[in-house]
N, C-alpha and C positions, 0 to 999 in steps of 0.2 A: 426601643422603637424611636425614642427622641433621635439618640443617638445616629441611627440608621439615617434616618430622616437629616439632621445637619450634615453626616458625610455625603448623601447625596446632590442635598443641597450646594454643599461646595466643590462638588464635582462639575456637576451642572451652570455652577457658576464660573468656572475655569473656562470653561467651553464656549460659555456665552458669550466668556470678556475675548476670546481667542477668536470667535467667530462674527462679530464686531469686530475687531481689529482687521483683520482681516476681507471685510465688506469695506470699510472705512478706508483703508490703504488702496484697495482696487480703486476704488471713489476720485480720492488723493492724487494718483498718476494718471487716473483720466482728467483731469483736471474737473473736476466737480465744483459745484459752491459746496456750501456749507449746509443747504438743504439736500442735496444730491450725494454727500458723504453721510448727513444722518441716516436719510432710507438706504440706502445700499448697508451702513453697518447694522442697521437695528434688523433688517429684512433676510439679511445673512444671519443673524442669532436666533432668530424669532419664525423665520418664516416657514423651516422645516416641522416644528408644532401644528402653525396654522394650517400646515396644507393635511396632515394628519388628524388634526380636528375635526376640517372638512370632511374630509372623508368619511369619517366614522360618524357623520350627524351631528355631532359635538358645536351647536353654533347659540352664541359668539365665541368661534374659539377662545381658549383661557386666557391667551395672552391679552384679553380685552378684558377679562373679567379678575385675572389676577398678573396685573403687569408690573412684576418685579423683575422678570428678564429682559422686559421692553428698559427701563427705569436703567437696569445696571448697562443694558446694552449701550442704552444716550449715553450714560456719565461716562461711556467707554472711550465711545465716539470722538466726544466733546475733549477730552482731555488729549487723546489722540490727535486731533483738529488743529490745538494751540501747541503741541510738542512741536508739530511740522512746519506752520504759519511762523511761530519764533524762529527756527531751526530750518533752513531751507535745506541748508549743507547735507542733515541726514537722512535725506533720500539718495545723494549722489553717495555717499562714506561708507568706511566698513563698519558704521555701527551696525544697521540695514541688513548685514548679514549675522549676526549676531542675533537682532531682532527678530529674523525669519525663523532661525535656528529654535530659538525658545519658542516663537509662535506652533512650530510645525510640532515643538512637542504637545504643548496647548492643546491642540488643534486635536492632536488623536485622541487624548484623554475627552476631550470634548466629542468629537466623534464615536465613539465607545458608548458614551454616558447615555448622549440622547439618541445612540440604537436600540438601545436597550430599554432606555425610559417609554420610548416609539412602541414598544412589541409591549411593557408592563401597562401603559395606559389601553392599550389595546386587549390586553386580557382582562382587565378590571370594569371592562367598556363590555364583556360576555363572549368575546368573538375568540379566547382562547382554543376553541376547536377546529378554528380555519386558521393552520399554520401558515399557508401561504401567503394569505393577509394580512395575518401578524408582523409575519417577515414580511413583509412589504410596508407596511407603517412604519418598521424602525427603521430601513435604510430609509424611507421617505423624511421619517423626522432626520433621522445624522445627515442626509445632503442636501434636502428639499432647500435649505436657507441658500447652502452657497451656488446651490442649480437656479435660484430664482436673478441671485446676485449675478453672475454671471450673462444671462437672460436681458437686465436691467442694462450691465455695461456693455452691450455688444460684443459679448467676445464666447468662444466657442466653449459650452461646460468645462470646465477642470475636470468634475467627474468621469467624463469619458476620453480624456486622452493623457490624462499623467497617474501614474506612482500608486494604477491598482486600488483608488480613491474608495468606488464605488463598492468593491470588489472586497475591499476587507470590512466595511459595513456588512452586507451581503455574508458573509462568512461568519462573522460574529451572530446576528441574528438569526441567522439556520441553528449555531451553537445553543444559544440560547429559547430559541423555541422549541429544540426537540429534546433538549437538556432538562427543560423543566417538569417533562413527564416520569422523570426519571430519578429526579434528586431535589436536595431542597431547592426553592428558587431562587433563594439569595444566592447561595453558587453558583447555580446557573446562570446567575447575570452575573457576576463576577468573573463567571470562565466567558460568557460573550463579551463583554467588555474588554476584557482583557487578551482576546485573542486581535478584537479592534485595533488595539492600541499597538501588539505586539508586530502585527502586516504594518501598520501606517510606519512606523517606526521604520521598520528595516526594510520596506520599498522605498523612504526616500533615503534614507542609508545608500541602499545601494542601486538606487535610480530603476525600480522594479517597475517595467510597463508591458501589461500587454501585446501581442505582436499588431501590427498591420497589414492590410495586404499590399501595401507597398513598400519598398525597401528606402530605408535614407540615408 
């Protein structure tokens, strides 16, 4: 159980530090202060929980009551903050892309972790028999943070117009809620998790988007 418990743990911690980073750099090229990259990074790690908490009654959501993902989120931030402040250069360079690269793997492990965390808190909360809901609190926890982020920096969700975002949460979470009547439930989050990770992966591979109804 420890066991379980520390690999979760550092799952979730992957995620947080990827989705901070990620809040933080959107912050960064809008040209933010220093207070306006903290909230955007920590809001981006932390916010898809809060609004999951919300929901289920859950108040003060955890992140108030046990913020150690708020905590790693800042250190995230912060370190993020002085890499870019010293380094102007590596916004314009090809580190940037290297950066993204490993970020975007980040990012789906992290995505995976708290769809899944999303739908487990939500069956331990009694509501395991409304699938719908379930599935709706894990993609709520995996994008809630970057839909808030996005919201914050005026600019149009990620989640609805690139690389199938919302869409392989969504997939993963159906996985894993109807999976778990079925087989043990650490499998079952293992195969929702990992089918998370599996879509985020090879949509931005290979630039996977939904159609629109207009052509470009």
């Amino acid at each position: 159980m420890e066991l379980q418990f520390s690999l979760l743990f550092f799952v979730e911690a992957i995620g947080t530090i990827a989705f901070a980073s990620s809040g933080a750099m959107v912050a960064i090229k809008r040209q933010l202060d220093l207070l306006g990259v903290i909230v955007l990074g920590v809001t981006t790690a932390v916010g898809g929980g809060m609004l999951r908490d919300i929901i289920i009654g859950n108040v003060p959501p955890n992140l108030f009551k046990d913020p150690v993902y708020v905590l790693l989120a800042f250190i995230t931030v912060m370190i993020l903050f002085v890499i870019v402040r010293r380094n102007q250069k590596i916004l314009a360079s090809r580190s940037i892309e290297m950066y993204e690269k490993v970020m975007n793997i980040f990012d789906a492990v992290g995505l995976g972790a708290f769809t899944v965390v999303g739908i487990d808190t939500a069956v331990l909360a009694g509501y395991g028999r409304y699938h719908f809901l379930i599935i709706f609190l894990g993609v709520i926890t995996g994008v809630g943070g970057g839909l808030l982020r996005d919201i914050m920096a005026g600019e149009t969700p990620y989640i609805l117009k690139k690389h199938v975002y919302a869409c392989a949460s969504i997939t993963g979470a159906v996985l894993y809620a109807y999976l778990q009547d079925y087989m043990n439930n650490d499998a079952a989050m293992l195969i929702g998790a990992g089918a998370v990770i599996l879509i985020r992966i090879l949509a931005t591979r290979y630039c996977w988007n939904l159609p629109t109804a207009t052509k470009k």
